[in-house]
N, C-alpha and C positions, 0 to 999 in steps of 0.2 A: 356681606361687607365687613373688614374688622372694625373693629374698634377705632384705632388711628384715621380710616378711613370717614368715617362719619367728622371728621371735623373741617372745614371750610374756614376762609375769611370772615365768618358769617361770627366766628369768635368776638372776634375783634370791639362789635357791638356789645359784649359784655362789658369787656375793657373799658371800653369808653363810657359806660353807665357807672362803672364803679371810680373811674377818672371823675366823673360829674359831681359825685357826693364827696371825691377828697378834695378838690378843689374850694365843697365850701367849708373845710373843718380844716384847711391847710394849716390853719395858725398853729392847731394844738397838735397837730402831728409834728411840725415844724419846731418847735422848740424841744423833746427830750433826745432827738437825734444830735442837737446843734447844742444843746446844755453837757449833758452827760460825760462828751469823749475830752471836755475843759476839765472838767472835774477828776477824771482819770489821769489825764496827763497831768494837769497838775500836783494831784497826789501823790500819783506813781512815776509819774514820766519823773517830772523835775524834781520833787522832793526826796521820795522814795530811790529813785534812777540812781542819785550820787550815791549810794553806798553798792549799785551793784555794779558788778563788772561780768559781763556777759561770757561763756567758754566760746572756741573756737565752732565755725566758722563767722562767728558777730562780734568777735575781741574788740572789731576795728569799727563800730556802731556805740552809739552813745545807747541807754537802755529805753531813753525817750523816742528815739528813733525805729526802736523794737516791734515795742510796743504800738505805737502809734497805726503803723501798716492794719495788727492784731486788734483794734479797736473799728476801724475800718471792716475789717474779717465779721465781727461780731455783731457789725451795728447790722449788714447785708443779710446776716443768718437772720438775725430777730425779726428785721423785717418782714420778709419773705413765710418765715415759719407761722408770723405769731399773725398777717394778714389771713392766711390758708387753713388758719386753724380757728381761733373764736371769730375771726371774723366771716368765714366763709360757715362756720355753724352757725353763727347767729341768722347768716342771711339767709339759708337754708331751712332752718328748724323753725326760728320765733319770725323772721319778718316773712316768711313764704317764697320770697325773691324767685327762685327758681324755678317754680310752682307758675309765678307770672311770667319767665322768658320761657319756660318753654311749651305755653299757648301761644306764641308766637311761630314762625317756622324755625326758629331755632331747637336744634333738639340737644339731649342731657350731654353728649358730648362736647359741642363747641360750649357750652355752659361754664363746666369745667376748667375746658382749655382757657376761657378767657378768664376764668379764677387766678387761674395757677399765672399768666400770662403778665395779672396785673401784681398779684403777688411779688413776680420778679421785680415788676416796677414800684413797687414799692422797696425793693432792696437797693434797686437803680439808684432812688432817691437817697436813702436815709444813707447807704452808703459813701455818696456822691457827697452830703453836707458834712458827713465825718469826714471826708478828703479833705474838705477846701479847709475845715479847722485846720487839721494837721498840717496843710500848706501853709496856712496861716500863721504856722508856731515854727515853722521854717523845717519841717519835718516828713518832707516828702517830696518831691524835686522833677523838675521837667527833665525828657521828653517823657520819661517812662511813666509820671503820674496818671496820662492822659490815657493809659490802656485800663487802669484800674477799675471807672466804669462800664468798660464792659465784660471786664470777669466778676463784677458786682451781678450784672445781670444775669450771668452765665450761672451766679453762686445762686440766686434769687430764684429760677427755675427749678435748680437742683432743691433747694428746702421746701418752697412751694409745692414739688410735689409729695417729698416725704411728709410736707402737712397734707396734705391733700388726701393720703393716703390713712394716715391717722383718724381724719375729720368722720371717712369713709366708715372707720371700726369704731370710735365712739360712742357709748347712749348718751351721753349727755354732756353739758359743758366743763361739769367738775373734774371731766375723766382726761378733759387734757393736763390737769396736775399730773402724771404720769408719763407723758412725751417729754414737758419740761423740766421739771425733775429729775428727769432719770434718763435721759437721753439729750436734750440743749443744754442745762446746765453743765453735769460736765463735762460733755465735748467743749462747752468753750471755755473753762480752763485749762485743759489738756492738750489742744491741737496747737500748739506752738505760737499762740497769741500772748501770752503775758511772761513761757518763759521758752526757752529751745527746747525740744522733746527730748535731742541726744543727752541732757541730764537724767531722763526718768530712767526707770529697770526695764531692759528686753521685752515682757509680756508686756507693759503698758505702752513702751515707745511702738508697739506691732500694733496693739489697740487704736491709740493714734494717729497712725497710718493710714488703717482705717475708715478716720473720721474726714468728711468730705471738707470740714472745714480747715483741717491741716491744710489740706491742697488749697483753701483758699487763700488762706493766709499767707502762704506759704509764695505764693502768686505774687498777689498784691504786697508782700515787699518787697521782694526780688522789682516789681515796675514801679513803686513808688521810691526805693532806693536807688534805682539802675544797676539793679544787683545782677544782671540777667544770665543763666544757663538752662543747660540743655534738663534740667531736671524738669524745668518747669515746662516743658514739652510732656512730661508725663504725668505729671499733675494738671494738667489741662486737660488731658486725654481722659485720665479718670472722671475729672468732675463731668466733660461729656458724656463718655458712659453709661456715668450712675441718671444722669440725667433724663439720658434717654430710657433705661430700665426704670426708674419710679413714675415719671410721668407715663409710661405705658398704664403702669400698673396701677398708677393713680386714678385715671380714668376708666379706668376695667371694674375698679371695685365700687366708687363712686354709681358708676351707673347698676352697678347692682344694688345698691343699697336703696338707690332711686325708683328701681325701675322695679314696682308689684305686682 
């Protein structure tokens, strides 16, 4: 049987074990998602914003309006990544976790999959409470806001599993300094959240391109502005894609890494 095959609804039970523990730390997850994207718009959006004036095709966008989408973009990635990665090490390596579900009938696949599963849901969220700021600063506008949760989640799969896949090669926890550094941090100032990419040079705007978070962001303004074209038919297609190749892949090496 393959790999994708060994996974069941029987997932879902992970999900919901790791839904059980967030619910009782809500408070402190709940505030750097809900503080942070204030502090950014205000520094950059509103203070910073009045001196920029954005090139074509956002002339006709204020720079708080820009940004704001791209803050959005970024809260979804962190979530998702940074769930899949120390979090899904810790539960793995120091609490055992996995070790106790799958004495269970659960096996090392649906494991995974409810990792990766709840990871997205945790972009769902932290995503979803950067929206409503931003709605809140009058910075993002019905009907199209109401789609952005769900290419939050769509984004939240896609990082969840390239952590997933990272957690996979890993020795130890200090070794995720080197996905974030050098692969999260700068995609997320380069993929078109803080400035348009078509300023940067040819090789970088292709690098860009790329980056799955471009297409996130890239999304989520176009529906938070009611910006909508046919581009973003193609940026949704890609982040499908990749989504479905890392999660393959993410679960292929995971269970090798598992399985002695």
């Amino acid at each position: 049987m393959s790999v994708l095959g060994n996974i069941s609804r029987s997932a879902m039970a992970v999900w919901s074990r790791n839904k059980s523990v967030f619910l009782v730390t809500w408070k402190t997850n709940f505030l750097p998602p809900f503080l942070e994207p204030i502090l950014y718009l205000v520094a950059m959006g509103f203070a910073f914003g009045t001196l920029v004036k954005l090139p074509a095709p956002y002339d006709h966008i204020d720079y708080a309006q820009f940004i704001a989408a791209g803050l959005v973009a970024n809260s979804a990635m962190y979530g998702g990544f940074y769930e899949c990665t120390y979090g899904s090490f810790v539960r793995m390596h120091y609490q055992k976790t996995y070790e106790a579900i799958v004495a269970t009938p659960l096996n090392i696949e649906e494991v995974i999959a409810g990792e990766i599963v709840w990871g997205a849901t945790k972009s769902l969220i932290n995503g979803t409470i950067v929206l409503l700021v931003t709605f809140a600063f009058g910075l993002a506008f019905f009907p199209g806001l109401v789609l952005v949760p769900v290419v939050a989640f769509l984004a939240g799969m896609c990082f969840a599993s390239i952590a997933m896949i990272f957690t996979a090669l890993v020795p130890n926890l200090d070794s995720f300094n080197y996905p974030f550094f050098l692969f999260i941090a700068p995609m997320s100032l380069i993929s078109g959240t803080f400035f348009p990419i078509n300023i940067l040079p040819g090789p970088v705007q292709a690098l860009a391109l790329a980056f799955p978070l471009t297409h996130v962001a890239s999304l989520m303004r176009g529906m938070s502005l009611n910006l909508l074209d046919w581009n973003m038919l193609l940026s949704l297609a890609y982040l499908a894609i990749l989504t479905l190749i890392t999660f393959y892949i993410a679960i292929y090496l995971m269970r090798r890494r598992l399985v002695k």
